[in-house]
C-alpha positions in Angstrom: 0.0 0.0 0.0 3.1 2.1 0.2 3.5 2.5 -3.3 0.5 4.2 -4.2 0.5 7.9 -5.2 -2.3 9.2 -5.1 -4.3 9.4 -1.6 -7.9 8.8 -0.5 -8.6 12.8 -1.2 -7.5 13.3 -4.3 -9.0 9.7 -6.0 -11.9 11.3 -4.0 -11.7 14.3 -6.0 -11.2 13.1 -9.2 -13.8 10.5 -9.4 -16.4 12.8 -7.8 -18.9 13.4 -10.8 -20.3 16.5 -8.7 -16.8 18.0 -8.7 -16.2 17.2 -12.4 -19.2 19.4 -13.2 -18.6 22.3 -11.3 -14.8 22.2 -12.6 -15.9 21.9 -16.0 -18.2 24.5 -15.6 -15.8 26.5 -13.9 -13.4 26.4 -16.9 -16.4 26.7 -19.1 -17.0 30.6 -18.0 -13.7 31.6 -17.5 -13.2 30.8 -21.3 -16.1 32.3 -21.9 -15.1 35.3 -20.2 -12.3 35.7 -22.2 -13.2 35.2 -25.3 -16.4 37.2 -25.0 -13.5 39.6 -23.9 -11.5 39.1 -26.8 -14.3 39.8 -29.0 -16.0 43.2 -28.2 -17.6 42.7 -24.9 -21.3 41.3 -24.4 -22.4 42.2 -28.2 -24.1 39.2 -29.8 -22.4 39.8 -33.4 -21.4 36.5 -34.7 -23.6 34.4 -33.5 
């Protein structure tokens, strides 16, 4: 049992389906944020 890297919390972590989603939607706005950012703001040209 020594060998392994990883501990309870962080398997925890990663295999947590309720954590996934709020990381992924986490990420989701932030690169929303930036490239709304990069393209003029909150204007809906484009779309």
């Amino acid at each position: 049992m020594a060998t392994k890297r990883i501990s309870n919390t962080k398997r925890f972590f990663m295999m947590n389906p309720i954590i996934q989603f709020f990381k992924f939607i986490y990420l989701s706005l932030k690169i929303m944020v930036i490239v709304a950012g990069g393209h003029g703001g909150t204007r809906k040209a484009g779309y």
